[in-house]
C-alpha positions in Angstrom: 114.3 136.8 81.6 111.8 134.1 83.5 110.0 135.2 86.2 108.2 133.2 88.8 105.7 133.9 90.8 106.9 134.6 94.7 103.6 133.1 96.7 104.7 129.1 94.7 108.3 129.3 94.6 110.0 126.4 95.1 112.8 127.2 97.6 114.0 123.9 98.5 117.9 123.8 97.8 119.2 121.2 95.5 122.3 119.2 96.0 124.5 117.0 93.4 124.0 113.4 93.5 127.1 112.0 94.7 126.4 108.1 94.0 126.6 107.3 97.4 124.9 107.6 101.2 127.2 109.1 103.0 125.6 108.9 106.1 125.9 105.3 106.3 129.6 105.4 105.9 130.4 107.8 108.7 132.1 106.4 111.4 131.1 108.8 114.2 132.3 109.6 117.6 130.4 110.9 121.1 132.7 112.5 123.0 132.3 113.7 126.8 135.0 116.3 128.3 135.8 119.8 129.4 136.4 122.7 127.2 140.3 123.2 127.3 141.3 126.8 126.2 145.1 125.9 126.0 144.8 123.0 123.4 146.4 121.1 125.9 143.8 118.5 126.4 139.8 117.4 126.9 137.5 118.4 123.7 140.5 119.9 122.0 142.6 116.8 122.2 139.5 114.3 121.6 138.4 116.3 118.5 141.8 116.6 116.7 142.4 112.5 117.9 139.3 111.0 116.7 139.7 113.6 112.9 143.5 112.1 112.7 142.4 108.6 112.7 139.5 108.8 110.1 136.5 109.1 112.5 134.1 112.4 112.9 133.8 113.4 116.5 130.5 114.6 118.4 132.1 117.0 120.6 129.6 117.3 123.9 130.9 120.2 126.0 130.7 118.9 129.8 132.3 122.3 131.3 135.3 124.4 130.8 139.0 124.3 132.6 140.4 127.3 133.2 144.4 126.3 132.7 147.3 126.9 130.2 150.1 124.8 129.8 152.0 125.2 133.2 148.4 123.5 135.5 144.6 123.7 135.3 143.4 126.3 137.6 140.1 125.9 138.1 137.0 124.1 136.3 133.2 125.3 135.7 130.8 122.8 134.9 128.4 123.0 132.7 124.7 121.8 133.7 124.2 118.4 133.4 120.9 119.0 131.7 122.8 120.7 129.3 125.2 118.0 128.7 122.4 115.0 127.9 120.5 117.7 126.1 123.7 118.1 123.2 124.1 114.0 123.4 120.5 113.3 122.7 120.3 116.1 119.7 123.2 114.6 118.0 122.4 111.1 119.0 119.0 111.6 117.3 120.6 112.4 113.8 124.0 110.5 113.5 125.0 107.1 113.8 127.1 106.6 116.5 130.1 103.6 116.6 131.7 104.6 120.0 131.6 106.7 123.1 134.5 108.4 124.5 134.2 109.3 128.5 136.8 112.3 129.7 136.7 114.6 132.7 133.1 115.9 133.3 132.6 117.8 136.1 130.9 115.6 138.9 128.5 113.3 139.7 125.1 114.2 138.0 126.9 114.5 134.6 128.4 111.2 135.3 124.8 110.1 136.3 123.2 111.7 133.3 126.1 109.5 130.7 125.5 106.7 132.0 121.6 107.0 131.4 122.7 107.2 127.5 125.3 104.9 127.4 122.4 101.8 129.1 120.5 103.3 126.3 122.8 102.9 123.4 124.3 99.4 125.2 125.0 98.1 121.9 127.9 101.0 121.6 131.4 100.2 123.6 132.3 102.9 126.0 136.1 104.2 126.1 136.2 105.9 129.6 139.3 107.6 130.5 140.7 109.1 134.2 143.0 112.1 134.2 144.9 113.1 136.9 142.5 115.3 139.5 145.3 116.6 141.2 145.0 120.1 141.1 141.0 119.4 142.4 139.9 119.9 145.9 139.9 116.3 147.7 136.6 116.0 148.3 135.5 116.5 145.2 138.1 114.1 143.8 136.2 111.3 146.3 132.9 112.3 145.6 133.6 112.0 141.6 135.7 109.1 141.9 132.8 106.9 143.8 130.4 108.3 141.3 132.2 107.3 138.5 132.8 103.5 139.5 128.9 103.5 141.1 127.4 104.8 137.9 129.7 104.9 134.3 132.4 102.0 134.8 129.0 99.2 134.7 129.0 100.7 131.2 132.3 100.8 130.1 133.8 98.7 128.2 137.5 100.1 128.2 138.9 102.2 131.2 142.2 103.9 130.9 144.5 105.8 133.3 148.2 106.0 134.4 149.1 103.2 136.6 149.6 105.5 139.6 146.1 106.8 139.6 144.8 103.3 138.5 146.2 101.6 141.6 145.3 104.8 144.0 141.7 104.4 142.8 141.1 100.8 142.1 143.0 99.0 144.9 143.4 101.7 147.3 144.5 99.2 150.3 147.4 97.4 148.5 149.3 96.0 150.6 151.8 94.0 148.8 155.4 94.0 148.7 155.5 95.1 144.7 153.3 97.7 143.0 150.4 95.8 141.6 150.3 94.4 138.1 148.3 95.6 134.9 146.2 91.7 135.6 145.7 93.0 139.7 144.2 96.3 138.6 142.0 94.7 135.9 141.1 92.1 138.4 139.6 95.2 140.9 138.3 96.9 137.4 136.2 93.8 136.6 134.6 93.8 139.9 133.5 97.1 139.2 132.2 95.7 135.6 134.6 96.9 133.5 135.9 93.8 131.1 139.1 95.7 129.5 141.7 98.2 131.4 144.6 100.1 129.3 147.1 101.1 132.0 149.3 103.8 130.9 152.6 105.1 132.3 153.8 101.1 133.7 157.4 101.5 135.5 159.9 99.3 133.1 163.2 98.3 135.4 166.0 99.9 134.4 163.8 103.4 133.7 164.5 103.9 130.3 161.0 102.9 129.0 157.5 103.0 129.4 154.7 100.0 129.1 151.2 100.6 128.4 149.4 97.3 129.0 145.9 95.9 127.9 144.4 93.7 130.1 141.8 91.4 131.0 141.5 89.4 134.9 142.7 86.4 132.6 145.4 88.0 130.8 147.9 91.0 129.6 146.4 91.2 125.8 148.6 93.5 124.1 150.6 95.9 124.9 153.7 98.6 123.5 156.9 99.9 125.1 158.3 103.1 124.2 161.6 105.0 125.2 160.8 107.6 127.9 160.8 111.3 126.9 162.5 113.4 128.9 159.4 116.0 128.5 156.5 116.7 130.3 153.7 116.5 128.2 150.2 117.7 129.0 147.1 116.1 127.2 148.7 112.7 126.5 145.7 110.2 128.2 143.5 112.3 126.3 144.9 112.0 123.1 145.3 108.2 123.5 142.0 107.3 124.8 140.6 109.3 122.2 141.9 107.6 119.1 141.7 103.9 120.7 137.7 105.1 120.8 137.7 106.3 117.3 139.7 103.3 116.5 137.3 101.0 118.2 134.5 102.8 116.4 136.2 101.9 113.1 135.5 98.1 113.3 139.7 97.4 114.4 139.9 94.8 117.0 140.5 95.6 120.5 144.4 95.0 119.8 144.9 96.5 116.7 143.3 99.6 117.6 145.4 99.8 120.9 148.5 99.3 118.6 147.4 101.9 116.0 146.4 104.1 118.4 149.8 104.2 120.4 151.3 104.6 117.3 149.9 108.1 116.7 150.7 109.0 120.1 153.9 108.3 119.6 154.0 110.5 116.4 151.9 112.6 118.1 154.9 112.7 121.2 158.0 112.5 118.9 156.3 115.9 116.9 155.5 117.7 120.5 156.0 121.5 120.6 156.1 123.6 123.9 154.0 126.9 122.8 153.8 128.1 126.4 155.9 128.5 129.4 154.9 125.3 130.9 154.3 121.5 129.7 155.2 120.3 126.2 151.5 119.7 124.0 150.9 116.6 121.6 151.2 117.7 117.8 147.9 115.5 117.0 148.5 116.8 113.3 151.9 115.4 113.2 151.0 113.6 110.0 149.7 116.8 107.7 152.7 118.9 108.3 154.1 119.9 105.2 157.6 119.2 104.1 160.1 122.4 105.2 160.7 123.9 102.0 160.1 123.9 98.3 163.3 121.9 97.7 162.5 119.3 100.3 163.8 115.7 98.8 160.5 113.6 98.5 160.3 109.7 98.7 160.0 107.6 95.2 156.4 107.1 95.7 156.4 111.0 95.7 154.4 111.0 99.4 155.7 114.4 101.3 157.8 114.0 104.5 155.8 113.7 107.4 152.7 112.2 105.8 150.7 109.9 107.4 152.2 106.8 109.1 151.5 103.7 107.0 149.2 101.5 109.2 151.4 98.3 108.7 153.6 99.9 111.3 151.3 99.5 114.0 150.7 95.7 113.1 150.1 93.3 116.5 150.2 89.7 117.0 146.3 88.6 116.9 144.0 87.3 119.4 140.6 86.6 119.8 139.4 90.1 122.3 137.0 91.6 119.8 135.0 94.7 121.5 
């Protein structure tokens, strides 16, 4: 038996060689939003989004909702020197391809992203409002007027439902219709925001939804789906957070919108209610395994319920490149 002498051991572990850097072919994530106990949404739905489309999310806690599937109850933020402290650590190390903005708490977190994001300017921003309902009003204001002073100069895609778009953005509507996807990107631009995604678009006749891309120039893309009769908690987050990964990935602004409803729509179809409230996305709708041993497989010998082939989600192009 060797022995070696303990004072010049050399204790530096060794790893195989795998032919490759590894590093340089991560497509990585920064993601800002609450802890979410239920699974229902923030960091839970970002992390299991951004995984199921092929990126590796940076999960920066921001604070923690206190909810379950029926409402969120309360929310505790975390310090906002706390929150830049985990960006900058992992922002240090890791290459990162895209930012994804959630709910954060209130205006110095907002204050403290934004610092980041005008350092990192060459990275796109996917900033997404949920509903902040169940919040006291104040604090709704006082968020909401932090968030267009300071993080939409920096974003480079903002996405909410059209209700709370056109609350937000164009507050003293007066026209005889709701305004248009192209009216609320108008009031978005002004704000310096270049791209809006609006959610949740009324379709006559009320048996489908349209979520539109925009620009002030132009609707760029967008996908109508049949309504679901269930209520679904986590859905914004869920999208928002695989068009960032998307986005990350190199797609176009387009494609990734289409690939990206796509998977919600798996995501939606696949929804299961574990609680006595709201239905929850299954954002690993694509790994489940077939139902039994005897479960008929496809020629190509790929199991039921495997991942959806990307052709699917093909768009007419355009130029918008982000």
């Amino acid at each position: 038996m060797s022995t070696q002498n303990p004072g010049t051991a050399d204790t530096t572990p060794s790893f195989p060689d795998t032919g490759n850097d590894a590093a340089a072919e991560a497509v990585c994530v920064l993601s800002f939003n609450a802890g979410d106990a239920s699974g229902a949404g923030g960091l839970a739905a970002d992390v299991a989004a951004i995984a199921s489309v092929g990126a590796h999310p940076l999960a920066v806690v921001t604070g923690a909702y206190v909810r379950d599937s029926v409402a969120i109850r309360e929310h505790h933020a975390l310090d906002s020197e706390a929150v830049a402290d985990q960006a900058r650590a992992v922002l240090e190390d890791m290459p990162v391809q895209a930012i994804k903005v959630g709910f954060v708490g209130g205006p110095e977190t907002l204050g403290r992203i934004a610092e980041i994001a005008a350092d990192y300017d060459g990275v796109p921003v996917i900033a997404y409002m949920p509903d902040l309902s169940w919040w006291r009003e104040d604090l709704i204001d006082q968020y909401l007027d932090a968030f267009a002073e300071l993080l939409l100069p920096q974003t480079s895609v903002l996405v909410g439902s059209h209700a709370l778009l056109a609350r937000w953005l164009l507050p003293d509507w007066e026209g005889a219709r709701d305004p248009l996807p192209r009216d609320l990107a108008m009031a978005a631009e002004a704000l310096g925001v270049p791209y809006l995604l609006v959610t949740g678009v009324a379709v006559p006749g009320g048996q489908h939804i349209d979520n539109v891309l925009a620009s002030p120039q132009a609707v760029l893309a967008s996908g109508r789906f049949e309504r679901i009769e269930a209520s679904f908690a986590g859905a914004g987050d869920t999208l928002s957070a695989a068009l960032a990964a998307l986005v990350a990935t190199g797609c176009d602004l387009g494609e990734a919108l289409a690939e990206a409803l796509g998977y919600l729509d798996g995501c939606l179809a696949a929804g299961f209610r574990p609680g006595m409230g709201q239905a929850l996305p299954d954002r690993m709708f694509w790994a489940q395994l077939p139902d039994g041993p005897d479960e008929e497989k496809d020629d190509d010998d790929t199991p039921a319920g495997g991942p959806p082939d990307p052709a699917g989600f093909e768009m007419p192009p355009h130029d918008t490149q982000h």
